[in-house]
C-alpha positions in Angstrom: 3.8 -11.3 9.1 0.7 -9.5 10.3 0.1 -7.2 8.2 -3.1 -5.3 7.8 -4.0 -3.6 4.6 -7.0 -1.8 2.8 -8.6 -1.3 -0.2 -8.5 2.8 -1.0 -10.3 3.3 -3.9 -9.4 6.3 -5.7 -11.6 8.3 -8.1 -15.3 9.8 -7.9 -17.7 7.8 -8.9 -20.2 4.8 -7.8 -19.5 0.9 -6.5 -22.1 -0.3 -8.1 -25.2 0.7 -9.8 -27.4 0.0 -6.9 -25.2 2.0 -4.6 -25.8 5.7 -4.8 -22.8 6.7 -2.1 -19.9 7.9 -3.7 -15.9 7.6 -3.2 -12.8 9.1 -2.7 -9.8 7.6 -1.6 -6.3 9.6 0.0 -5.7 11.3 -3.4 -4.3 11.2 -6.5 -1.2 8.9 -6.9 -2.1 7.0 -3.5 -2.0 3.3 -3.9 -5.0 0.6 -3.8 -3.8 -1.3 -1.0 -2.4 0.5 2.0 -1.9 -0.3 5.6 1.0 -1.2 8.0 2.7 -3.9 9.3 4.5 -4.9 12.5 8.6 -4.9 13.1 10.6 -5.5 15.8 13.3 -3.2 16.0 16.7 -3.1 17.6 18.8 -3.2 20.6 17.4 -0.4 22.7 14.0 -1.3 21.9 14.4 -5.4 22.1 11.1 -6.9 21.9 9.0 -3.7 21.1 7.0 -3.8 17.9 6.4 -0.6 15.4 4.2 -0.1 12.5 5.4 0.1 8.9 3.3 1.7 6.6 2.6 -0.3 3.6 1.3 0.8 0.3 1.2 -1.1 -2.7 -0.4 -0.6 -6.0 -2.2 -3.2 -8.0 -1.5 -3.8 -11.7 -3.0 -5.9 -14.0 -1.1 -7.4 -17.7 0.6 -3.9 -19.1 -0.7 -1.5 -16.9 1.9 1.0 -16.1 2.6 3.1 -12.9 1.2 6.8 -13.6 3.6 9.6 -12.5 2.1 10.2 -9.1 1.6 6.8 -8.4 5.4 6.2 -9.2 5.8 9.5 -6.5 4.2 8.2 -4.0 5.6 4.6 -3.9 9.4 6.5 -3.3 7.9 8.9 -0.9 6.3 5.9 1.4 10.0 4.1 0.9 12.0 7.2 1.6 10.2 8.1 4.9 10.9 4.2 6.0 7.7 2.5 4.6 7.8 -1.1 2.3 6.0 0.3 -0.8 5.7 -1.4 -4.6 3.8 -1.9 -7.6 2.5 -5.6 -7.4 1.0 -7.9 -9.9 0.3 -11.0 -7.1 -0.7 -11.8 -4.4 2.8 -13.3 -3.8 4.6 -10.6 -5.4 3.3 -8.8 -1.9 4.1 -11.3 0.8 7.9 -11.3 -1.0 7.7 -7.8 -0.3 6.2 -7.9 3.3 9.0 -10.7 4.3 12.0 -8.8 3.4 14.3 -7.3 5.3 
């Protein structure tokens, strides 16, 4: 598989109380987890590899997908990405193995 994601925290505030540096991630509606992973493509490119972008955004028991987060998963799948709301950590690697 080889895929490499992050962790993009969104939101302004502090890690933890003994860290005074704060955060912001991409932007609103931008998923947790984001990255890319390798494909090989076809014929004219036999044996090259490309990078997918990956997003995919974390929910726990009945957390719901706000509106922007909902956008941006179908923007990162209409411009060719893999992108999903997830629940597990398998839930993911289904995601990352299909074709």
């Amino acid at each position: 598989m080889g895929a490499r994601l992050f962790r993009n925290d969104n939101g302004l505030g502090r890690r933890l109380r003994t860290d005074a540096r704060f955060f912001y991630g991409l932007g609103v509606g931008t998923s947790d987890l984001i990255g890319w992973m390798p494909v090989e493509i076809t014929e004219a490119m036999v044996g090259s590899r490309v990078a997918v972008f990956v997003a995919f955004e974390v929910k726990r028991g009945s957390d719901r997908l706000s509106t922007e987060q909902r956008a941006f998963l179908r923007t990162v799948t209409e411009a060719g990405g893999r992108a999903a709301e997830i629940r597990s950590v398998e839930e993911a690697e289904n995601h990352l193995r299909r074709e």
